[in-house]
Every structure is written in structure tokens, then in C-alpha cells.
N, C-alpha and C positions, 0 to 999 in steps of 0.2 A: 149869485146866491151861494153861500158855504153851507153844505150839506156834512154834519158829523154822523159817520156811520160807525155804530158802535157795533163790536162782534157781527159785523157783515157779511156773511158768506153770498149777498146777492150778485149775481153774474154782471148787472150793467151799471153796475156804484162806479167805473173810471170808464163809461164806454162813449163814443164819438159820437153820442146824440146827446149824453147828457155837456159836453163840455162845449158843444153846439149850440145848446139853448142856456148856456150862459151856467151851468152847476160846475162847482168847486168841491172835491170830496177829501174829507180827513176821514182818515179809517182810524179808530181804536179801538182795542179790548178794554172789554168792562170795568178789568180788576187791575188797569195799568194808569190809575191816576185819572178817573175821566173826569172828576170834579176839574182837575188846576187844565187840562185840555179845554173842558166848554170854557173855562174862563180865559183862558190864553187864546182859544180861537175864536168865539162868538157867533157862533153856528146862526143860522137861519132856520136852521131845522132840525132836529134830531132823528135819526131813522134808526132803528133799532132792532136787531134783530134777536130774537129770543128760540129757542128749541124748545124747551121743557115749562119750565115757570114763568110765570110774568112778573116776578120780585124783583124788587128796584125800582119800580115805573113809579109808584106812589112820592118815593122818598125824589125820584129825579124830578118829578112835578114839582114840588114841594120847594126841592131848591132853584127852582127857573123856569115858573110856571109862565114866563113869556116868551118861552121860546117851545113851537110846537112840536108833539113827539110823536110820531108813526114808529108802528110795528110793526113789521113784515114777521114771517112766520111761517112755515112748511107745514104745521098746523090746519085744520082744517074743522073742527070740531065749535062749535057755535060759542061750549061753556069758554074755549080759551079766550076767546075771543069777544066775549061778556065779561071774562074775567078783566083784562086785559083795560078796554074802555071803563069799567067799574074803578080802576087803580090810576088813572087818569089819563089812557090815550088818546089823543085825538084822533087818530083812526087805526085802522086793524088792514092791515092786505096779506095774502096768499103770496108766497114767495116765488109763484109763476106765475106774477102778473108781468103783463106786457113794459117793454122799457116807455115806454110815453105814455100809455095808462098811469102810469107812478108819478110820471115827472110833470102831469097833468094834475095829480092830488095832492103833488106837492107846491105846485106854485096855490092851488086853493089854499093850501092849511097857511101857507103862509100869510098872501090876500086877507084870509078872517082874520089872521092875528093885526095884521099889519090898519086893517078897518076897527079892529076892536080897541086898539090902542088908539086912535085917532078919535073916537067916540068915547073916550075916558079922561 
């Protein structure tokens, strides 16, 4: 599975469990082309990492609403995090979450997409 991580600062995005359970990671910044990268690489996932705002997520749904988008986030405050799924994340995590906690809600996000497209 190709996981694109866009502005990642999370510590286990290239670590010996995720390339264990089978994950592939592209790291990009936001503002370096990520439209022609999703489309050059064709991610499975999008993980996303934001600090301040949650702008963008709307417009990235928008263009590749089949491919799921998690945010990670250092954040911790409910509104970002309302905000965030309001703009169309599929889910929201704390950026100390555990490396298999993650890699557990990511084979989910992927599963529902992957069942939801099967059912369309």
C-alpha cells in the first residue's frame, strides 16, 4: 500500500514496521506540485499533516474524493478537529499516536474505501 505523506513531520512515516506490514511512503510538501505527485504516484492514502489551518483538505477532496485523507496533527483542541472532518477528512489523529495505532486506521480507511467502491 502507497501512503503519500504530505508535509509529514510524523517520526514512523519510513519506520521498520510500517515497511513490515507492507506500507510504501512518498513524502511531499504541500506547495511542491502535490496535484501532478497524487497523480504520478496514486497513493492509497493520503496522510496529511497540518500545524495551524486545515485549508486545502476541501479543495484535495474535491479533486480525489477516492482516495482517503487522514490528518495527523499536534493539535489537540476538538474545534480543529471538527473543523478538519467538516472540510472532508476522513479521520483526524493526534501526532502521538502510536506507530500501529495508525497503521491499524489506515488499513481501515482504506478497507471502507476500497468496500465502498465495490458497492457502487
Amino acid at each position: 500500500m502507497k501512503i503519500l505523506c504530505v508535509n509529514s513531520k510524523w517520526k514512523h512515516d519510513n519506520s521498520k514496521l510500517g515497511v513490515k506490514k507492507g506500507y510504501e511512503f512518498v513524502k511531499v510538501r504541500a506547495g511542491d506540485g502535490l496535484f501532478e505527485v497524487i497523480e504520478k504516484e496514486s497513493p492509497d492514502l493520503i496522510l496529511l499533516h497540518i500545524s495551524k489551518l486545515c485549508s486545502g483538505i476541501s479543495d484535495l477532496k474535491k479533486q480525489y474524493p477516492k482516495i482517503p485523507l487522514l490528518v495527523i496533527s499536534g493539535d489537540r483542541k476538538i474545534k480543529k478537529k471538527i473543523d478538519c472532518l467538516e472540510q472532508g477528512a476522513d479521520s483526524y489523529v493526534h501526532s502521538s499516536v502510536i506507530a500501529e495505532k495508525l497503521f491499524m486506521l489506515i488499513k481501515a480507511l482504506i478497507r471502507s474505501y476500497e468496500w465502498g467502491e465495490m458497492r457502487h
